[in-house]
Every structure is written in C-alpha cells, then in structure tokens.
C-alpha positions as CSV (number, residue, x, y, z in Angstrom):
1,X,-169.4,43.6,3.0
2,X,-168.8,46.8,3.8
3,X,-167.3,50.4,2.1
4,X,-164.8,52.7,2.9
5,X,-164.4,56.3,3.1
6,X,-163.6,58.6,0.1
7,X,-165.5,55.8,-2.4
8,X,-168.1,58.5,-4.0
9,X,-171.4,57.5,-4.9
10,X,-170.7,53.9,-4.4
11,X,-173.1,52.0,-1.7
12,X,-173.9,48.5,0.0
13,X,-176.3,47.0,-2.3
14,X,-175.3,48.6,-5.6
15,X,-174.3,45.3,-8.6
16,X,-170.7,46.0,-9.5
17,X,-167.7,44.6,-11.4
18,X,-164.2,45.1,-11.2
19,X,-160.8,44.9,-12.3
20,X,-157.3,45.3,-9.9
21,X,-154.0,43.5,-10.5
22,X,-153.9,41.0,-6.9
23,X,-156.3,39.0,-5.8
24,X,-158.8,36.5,-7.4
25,X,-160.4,32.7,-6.6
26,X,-162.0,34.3,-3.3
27,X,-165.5,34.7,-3.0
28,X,-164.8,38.4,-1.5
29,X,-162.3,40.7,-2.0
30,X,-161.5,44.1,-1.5
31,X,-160.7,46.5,-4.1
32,X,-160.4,50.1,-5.3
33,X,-163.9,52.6,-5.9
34,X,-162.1,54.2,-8.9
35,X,-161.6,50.4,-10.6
36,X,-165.7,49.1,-10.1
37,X,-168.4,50.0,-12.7
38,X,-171.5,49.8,-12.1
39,X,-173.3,46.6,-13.6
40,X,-176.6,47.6,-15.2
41,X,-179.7,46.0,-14.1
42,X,-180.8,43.9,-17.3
43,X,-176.8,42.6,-17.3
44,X,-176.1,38.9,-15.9
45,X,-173.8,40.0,-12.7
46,X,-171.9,37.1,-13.7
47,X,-171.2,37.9,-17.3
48,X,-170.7,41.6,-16.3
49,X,-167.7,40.1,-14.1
50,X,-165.9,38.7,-17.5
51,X,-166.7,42.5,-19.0
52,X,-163.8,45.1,-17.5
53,X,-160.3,43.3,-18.7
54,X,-161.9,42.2,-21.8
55,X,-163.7,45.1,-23.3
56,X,-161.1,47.2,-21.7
57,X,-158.0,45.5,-23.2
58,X,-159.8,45.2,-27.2
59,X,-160.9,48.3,-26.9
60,X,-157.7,50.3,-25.9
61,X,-155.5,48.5,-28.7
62,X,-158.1,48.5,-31.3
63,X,-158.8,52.6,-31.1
64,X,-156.4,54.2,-28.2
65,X,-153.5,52.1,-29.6
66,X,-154.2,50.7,-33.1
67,X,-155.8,53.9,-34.2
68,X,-158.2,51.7,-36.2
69,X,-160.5,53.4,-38.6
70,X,-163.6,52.6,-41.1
71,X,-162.8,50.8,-44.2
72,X,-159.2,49.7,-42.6
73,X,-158.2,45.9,-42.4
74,X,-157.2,44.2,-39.1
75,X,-156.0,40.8,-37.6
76,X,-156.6,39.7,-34.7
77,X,-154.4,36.9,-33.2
78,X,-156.3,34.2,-31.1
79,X,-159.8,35.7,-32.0
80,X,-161.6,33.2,-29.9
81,X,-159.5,34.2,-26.7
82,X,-161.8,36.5,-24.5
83,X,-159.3,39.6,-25.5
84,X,-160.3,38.2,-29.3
85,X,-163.8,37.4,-29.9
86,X,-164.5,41.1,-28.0
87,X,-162.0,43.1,-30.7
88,X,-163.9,41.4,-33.9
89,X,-167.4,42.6,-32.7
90,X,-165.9,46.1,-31.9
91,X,-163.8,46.3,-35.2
92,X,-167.0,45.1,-37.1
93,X,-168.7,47.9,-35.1
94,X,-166.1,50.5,-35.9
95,X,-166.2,49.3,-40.2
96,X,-163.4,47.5,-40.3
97,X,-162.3,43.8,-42.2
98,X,-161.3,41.6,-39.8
99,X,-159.5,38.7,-40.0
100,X,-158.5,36.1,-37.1
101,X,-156.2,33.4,-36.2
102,X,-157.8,30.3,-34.7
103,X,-157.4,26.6,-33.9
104,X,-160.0,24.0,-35.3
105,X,-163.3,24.6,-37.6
106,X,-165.4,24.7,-35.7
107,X,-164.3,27.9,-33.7
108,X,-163.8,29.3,-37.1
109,X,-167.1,28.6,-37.9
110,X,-168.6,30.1,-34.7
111,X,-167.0,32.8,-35.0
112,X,-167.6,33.4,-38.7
113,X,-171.8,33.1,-37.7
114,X,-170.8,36.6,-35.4
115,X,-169.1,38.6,-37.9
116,X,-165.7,37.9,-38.3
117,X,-164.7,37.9,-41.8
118,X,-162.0,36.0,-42.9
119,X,-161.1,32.9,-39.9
120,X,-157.3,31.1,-40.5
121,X,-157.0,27.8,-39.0
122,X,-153.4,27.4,-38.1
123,X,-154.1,23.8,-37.3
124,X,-154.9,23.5,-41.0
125,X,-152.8,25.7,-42.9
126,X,-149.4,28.4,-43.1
127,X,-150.9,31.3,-41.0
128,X,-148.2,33.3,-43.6
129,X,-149.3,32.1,-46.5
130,X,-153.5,32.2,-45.8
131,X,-153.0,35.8,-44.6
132,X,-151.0,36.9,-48.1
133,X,-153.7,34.9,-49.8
134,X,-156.3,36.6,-48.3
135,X,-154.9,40.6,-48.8
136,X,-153.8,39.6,-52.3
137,X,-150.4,40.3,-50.6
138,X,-151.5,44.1,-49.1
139,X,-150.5,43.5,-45.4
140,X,-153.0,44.7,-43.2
141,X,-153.6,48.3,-41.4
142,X,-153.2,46.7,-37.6
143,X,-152.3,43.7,-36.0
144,X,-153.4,43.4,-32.2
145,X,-151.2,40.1,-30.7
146,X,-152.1,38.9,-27.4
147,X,-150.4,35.2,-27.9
148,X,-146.3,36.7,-27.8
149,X,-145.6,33.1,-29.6
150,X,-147.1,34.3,-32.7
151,X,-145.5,38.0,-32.9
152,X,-142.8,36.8,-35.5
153,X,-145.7,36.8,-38.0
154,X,-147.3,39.4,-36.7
155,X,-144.5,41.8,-37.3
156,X,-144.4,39.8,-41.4
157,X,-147.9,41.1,-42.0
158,X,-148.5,44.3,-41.7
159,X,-148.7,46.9,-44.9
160,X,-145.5,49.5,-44.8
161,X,-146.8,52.2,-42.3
162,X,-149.1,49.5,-40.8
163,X,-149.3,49.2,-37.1
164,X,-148.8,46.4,-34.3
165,X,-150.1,45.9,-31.0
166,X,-148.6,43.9,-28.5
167,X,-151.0,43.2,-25.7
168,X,-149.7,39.6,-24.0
169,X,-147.5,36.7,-23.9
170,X,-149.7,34.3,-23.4
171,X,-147.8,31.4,-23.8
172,X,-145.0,32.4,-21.8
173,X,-142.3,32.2,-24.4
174,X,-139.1,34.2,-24.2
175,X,-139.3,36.2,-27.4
176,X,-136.3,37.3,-29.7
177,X,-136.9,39.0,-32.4
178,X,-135.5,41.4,-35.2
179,X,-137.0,44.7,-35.5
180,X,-134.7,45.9,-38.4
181,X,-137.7,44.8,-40.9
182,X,-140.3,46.9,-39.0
183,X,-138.2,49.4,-39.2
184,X,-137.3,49.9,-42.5
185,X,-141.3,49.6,-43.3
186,X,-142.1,52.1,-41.0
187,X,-144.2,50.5,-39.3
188,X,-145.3,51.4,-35.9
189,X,-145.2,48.3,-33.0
190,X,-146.9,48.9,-29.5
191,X,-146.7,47.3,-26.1
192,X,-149.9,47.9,-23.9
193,X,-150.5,46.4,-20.2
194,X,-153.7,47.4,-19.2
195,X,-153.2,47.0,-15.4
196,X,-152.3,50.5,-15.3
197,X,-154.6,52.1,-17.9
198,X,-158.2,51.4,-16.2
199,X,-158.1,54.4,-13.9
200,X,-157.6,56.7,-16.6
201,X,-161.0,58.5,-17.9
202,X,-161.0,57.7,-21.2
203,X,-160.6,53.6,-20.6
204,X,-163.0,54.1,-17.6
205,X,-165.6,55.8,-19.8
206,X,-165.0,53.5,-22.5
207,X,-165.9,50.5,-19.9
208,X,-168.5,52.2,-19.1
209,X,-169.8,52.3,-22.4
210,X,-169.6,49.2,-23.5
211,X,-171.5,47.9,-20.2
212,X,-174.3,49.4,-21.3
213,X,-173.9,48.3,-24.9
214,X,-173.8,44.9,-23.3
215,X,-176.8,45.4,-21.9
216,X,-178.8,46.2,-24.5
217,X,-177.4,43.1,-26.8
218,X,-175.2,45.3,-29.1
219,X,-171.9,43.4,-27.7
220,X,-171.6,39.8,-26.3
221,X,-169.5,38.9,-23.5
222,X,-169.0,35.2,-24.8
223,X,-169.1,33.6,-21.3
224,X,-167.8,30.3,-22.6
225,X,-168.4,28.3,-19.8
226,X,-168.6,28.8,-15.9
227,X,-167.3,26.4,-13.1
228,X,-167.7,26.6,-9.4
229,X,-165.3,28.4,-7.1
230,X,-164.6,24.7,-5.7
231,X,-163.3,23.4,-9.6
232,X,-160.8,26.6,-9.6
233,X,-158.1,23.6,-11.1
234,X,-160.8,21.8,-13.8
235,X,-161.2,25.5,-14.7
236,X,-158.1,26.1,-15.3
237,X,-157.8,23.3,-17.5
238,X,-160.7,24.0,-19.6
239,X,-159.1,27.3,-20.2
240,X,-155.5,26.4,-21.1
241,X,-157.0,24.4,-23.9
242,X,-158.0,24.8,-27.4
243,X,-161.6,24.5,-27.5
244,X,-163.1,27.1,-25.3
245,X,-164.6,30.5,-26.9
246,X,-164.3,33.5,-25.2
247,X,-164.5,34.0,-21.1
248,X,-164.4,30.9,-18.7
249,X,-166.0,32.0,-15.4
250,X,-165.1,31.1,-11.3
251,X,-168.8,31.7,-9.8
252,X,-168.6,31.6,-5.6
C-alpha cells in the first residue's frame, strides 16, 4: 500500500472508506484522497465500507433534494434496500412519518421494530390503494424512488406541490412515462446520481457526520450479510433477491 502526493493529511496506517465510480471485487484498489473518510476507531472497518454510497445517497435526496422537513410525510420505495432502511432512520431522525414499500412480512416487521411507521407489502396488497388508505387520500410531502419500475406510482402519490426523487433504476426497466399529471399538480420530480455529488463539501461533510453518528449507535449500517471475496457470484445472488435487509458485504 502506498500514498500519493497532494493526498493531505491522509497516511499509511490511517482506517478508511471510500466511494469512486470504477473498480470493486479486488482486495486493493486505488482511489482518490478527496473521496476516503476517515473510519472512526469504535466503527467495524467492514461495516464502515457499506457507509459512503448509502448514507450519502439517503441523505442527499431526503434533505439536499427532497427538502424534507419535521412534521412532513415521506415514502420510501424499497425501504429495506441499503439506500432504504438508511433514509427511514434519518427521516425518523429529521421528524418525519415515513412510510415504505416492501416485499414479504417479515421485512415489514423488521423494519417496523426500527422505526418505520407505516410498512406496504406489495406482495400482499395494491401499493395504490394501501398508500391512499394510509394518508386518508393526502398524498405525501416526498417520494425518494430508487427501484425506476415503481416510478409510475411514485409520480400517483404525491400531495399537489409534493416532491419526487429519482435516485435509481434498479431493475433495469426502460421507463415511459407521462409527466403531464405532475405537472398540472405542480409537483416537483428530481433525478440525482450521486457519483458526482461526493466531492462536493456539503455531501462530504454530511458523510462525515453520519460516520460518526454510526459510531456512537445513533444510525445502523444494516450489514445484512457478508460473503468472502472468493463467493463474489453467491453474493450476488443473495443480493438480487428478496429477502436480504440492508447492505450485503465482499470481505477480502
């Protein structure tokens, strides 16, 4: 291991994580001063690794994004993705309801124990339909969508100056859709790819932050699961699934 020039305060020896755009499944790998944080000490090096993309990514549509505020209403699509089950602790934090998508009970369930407020199983019933049940028919203040499938009904449900956040595409589907409605409720949809977001202070800062708030138990990573470098493909599997909770780790 080794460090370059220009790299600041950063050392052999220091604990750090990371987030860059190429490179992953290797047991080293080079990457950028300005996109490490330092881990602290009474953090799991492992679950710290799970930490940047997540916290990053919930936090910047939740607050840069979403604009989310005490007292608001928010759903989160996929809450028990790693982008997910981060965003309901820190809109919990922040005073909001929360609501989230999910598949099966007893990820509802788990996730119910940590906070979340109102869980809808789409296994079990019309996302559409639970979520107007649940608001009485209000809409809610912000929707943050990392799925892409599931944006159609995203864009339904929120109130009439209510805001989206598109964050992924998860699935992979190519997506079609009519904005016209969105429009005439004046409501405010966002795209957000945070590969080129992490360098700027505030996100950095914010990172920062919530490493620290990590560390002292006020947020949980959810590390779901972690797997050997060597089971990269079972892995992979576990994760493309529907039963997994938060972050699946590769550990060299």
């Amino acid at each position: 291991m080794a460090v370059g020039y220009d790299v600041g305060a950063r050392h052999i020896g220091q604990k750090v994580t990371s987030f860059d755009l190429s490179g992953s499944h290797a047991e080293l790998r080079a990457v950028a001063a300005s996109r490490t944080w330092l881990v602290p000490d009474r953090l799991d090096i492992a679950a710290a690794a799970a930490l940047p993309i997540a916290f990053g990514t919930a936090q910047h549509c939740l607050f840069a994004r979403g604009e989310l505020k005490s007292g608001e209403t928010v759903l989160i699509q996929a809450g028990a993705g790693g982008v997910g089950v981060v965003a309901i602790q820190l809109a919990r934090r922040a005073g909001a309801t929360v609501l989230a998508t999910v598949s099966g009970s007893k990820r509802a369930g788990q996730l119910l124990l940590r906070g979340l407020d109102h869980a809808i199983d789409h296994r079990a019933v019309d996302v559409f339909e639970e979520f107007k049940r649940l608001t009485e028919g209000r809409g809610v203040d912000l929707v943050v969508d990392p799925v892409g499938a599931t944006l159609r009904t995203s864009l339904a449900v929120p109130r009439s100056e209510g805001r989206l956040v598109f964050v992924g595409n998860a699935g992979g589907s190519k997506l079609q859709l009519d904005l016209w409605p969105a429009l005439q409720a004046n409501q405010l949809p966002f795209g957000v790819f945070m590969g080129t977001q992490f360098e700027k202070p505030d996100v950095y800062q914010a990172v920062s932050r919530m490493l620290e708030q990590a560390a002292n138990g006020e947020l949980d990573a959810m590390v779901d699961r972690r797997f050997p470098l060597a089971a990269a493909a079972e892995a992979h599997g576990y994760a493309e699934g529907r039963t997994r909770l938060g972050r699946v780790l590769l550990v060299p």
